[in-house]
Every structure is written in structure tokens, then in C-alpha cells.
N, C-alpha and C positions, 0 to 999 in steps of 0.2 A: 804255505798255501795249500786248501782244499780244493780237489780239482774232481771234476766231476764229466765223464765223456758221455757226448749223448750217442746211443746207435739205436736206429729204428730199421727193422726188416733189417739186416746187416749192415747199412748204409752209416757211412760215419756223417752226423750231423754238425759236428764242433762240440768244443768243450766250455765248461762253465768255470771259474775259478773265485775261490775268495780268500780271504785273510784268514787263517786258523781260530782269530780270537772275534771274530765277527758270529760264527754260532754261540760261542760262551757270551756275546753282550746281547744278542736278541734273547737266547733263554734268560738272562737276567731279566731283562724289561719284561718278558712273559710272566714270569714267579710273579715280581714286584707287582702289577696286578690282578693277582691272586687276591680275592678277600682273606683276611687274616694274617698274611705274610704284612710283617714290619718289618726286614729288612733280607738283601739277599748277602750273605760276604762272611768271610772268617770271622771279622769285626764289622755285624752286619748293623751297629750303630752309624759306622762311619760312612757317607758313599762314597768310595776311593771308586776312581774309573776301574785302575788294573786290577784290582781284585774285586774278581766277579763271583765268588767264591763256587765258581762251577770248576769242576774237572771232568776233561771228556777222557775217555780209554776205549782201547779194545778188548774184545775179551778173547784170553790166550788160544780157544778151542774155535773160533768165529771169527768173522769180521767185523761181529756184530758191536754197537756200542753200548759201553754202560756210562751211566754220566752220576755223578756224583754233585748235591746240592748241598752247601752249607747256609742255613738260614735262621731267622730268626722269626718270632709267631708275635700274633697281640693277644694280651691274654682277653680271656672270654669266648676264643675261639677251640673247638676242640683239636687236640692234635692229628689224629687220624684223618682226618674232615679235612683240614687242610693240608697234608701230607699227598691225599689221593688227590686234590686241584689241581695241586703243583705237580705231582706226575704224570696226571691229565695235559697239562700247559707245557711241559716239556718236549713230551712225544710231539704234539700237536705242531710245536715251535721246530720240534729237530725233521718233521717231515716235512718238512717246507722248504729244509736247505740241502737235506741230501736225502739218500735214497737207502743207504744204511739202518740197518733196522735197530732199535733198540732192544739191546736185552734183559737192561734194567735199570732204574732210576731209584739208586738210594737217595734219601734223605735224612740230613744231620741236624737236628733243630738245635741250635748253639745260644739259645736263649727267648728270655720273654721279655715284651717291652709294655708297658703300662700306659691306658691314658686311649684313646678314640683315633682312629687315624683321619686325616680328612678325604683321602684315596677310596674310600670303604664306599662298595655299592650298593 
């Protein structure tokens, strides 16, 4: 569980909690609506629920996060281009659940998929 305490002016407000694997499925569905992304996952043909092919960490000198995407592209789109969406779409998605900064968002493109998606905006 990710827990999250709220204090304003020093006042303890209550805390927030969720499931660890609840940021790695909202950043899934985030990517996966990326134009160009064809698939999010180690085997990002398949869509297995539990592998969301994100890894969250800390990084050793911070508390800050790095997050790790494995994913797959359609071809016609360039890589860079959608590379920066999806880091775009990460941040955006990881500030919404906690308060944690990011330190950086690799991206592993683990393949190309052929053919028009019907998702495409």
C-alpha cells in the first residue's frame, strides 16, 4: 500500500491509501492512449492484466521516482515523438496519485506493430 498523509498549516488532515499496482495500471491506460503506442508490456502484443510492463523505483540519492516503460510503437510513427507523449502522459498520470516528483521516465520500445490502430486520434 501507497499512503499518502495530508498536513496543511501543520494540521494533520487524514491520510490517503492505495494499492501499489493501482499507479502502474492507471499509467498503463495513460501510454495506451498515446497516439502511436501499440501496446504497453514486456510482451506488449499480449494484454496480460499483471503485466503492465511499468516499473516504479526510487532513486538511491532522493525519494524521487523513476519509472521505467516497456512498450511497443505503430510503425509510421516516429520514435522520439512518441517517446516524449508517453513521458508527457506519465508525469501527468503520476501527479495525480502522489506528490512524489519524478526524476525520470525511461522508455524501452520493445517492438513494432504493423497495420492502423482503431484507438488513433
Amino acid at each position: 500500500m501507497e499512503t499518502i498523509v495530508h498536513i496543511e498549516n501543520g494540521e494533520y488532515l487524514g491520510q490517503t491509501r492505495f494499492a501499489n499496482d493501482l499507479l502502474k495500471e492507471s499509467l498503463a491506460l495513460s501510454i495506451k492512449e498515446v497516439r502511436g503506442v501499440a501496446g504497453v508490456g514486456k510482451k506488449p502484443y499480449k494484454n496480460k492484466v499483471k503485466d503492465t510492463g511499468i516499473k516504479i523505483s526510487r532513486c538511491k540519492d532522493s525519494s524521487n521516482l523513476i519509472v521505467d516503460v516497456n512498450l511497443s510503437i505503430l510503425t509510421g510513427f516516429a520514435v522520439p515523438d512518441v517517446a516524449y507523449r508517453v513521458q508527457e502522459a506519465v508525469i501527468n498520470t503520476a501527479s495525480q496519485f502522489t506528490k512524489d516528483k519524478i526524476d525520470k521516465v525511461n522508455i524501452y520500445v520493445r517492438g513494432a506493430k504493423y497495420g492502423a490502430s482503431t484507438k488513433q486520434k
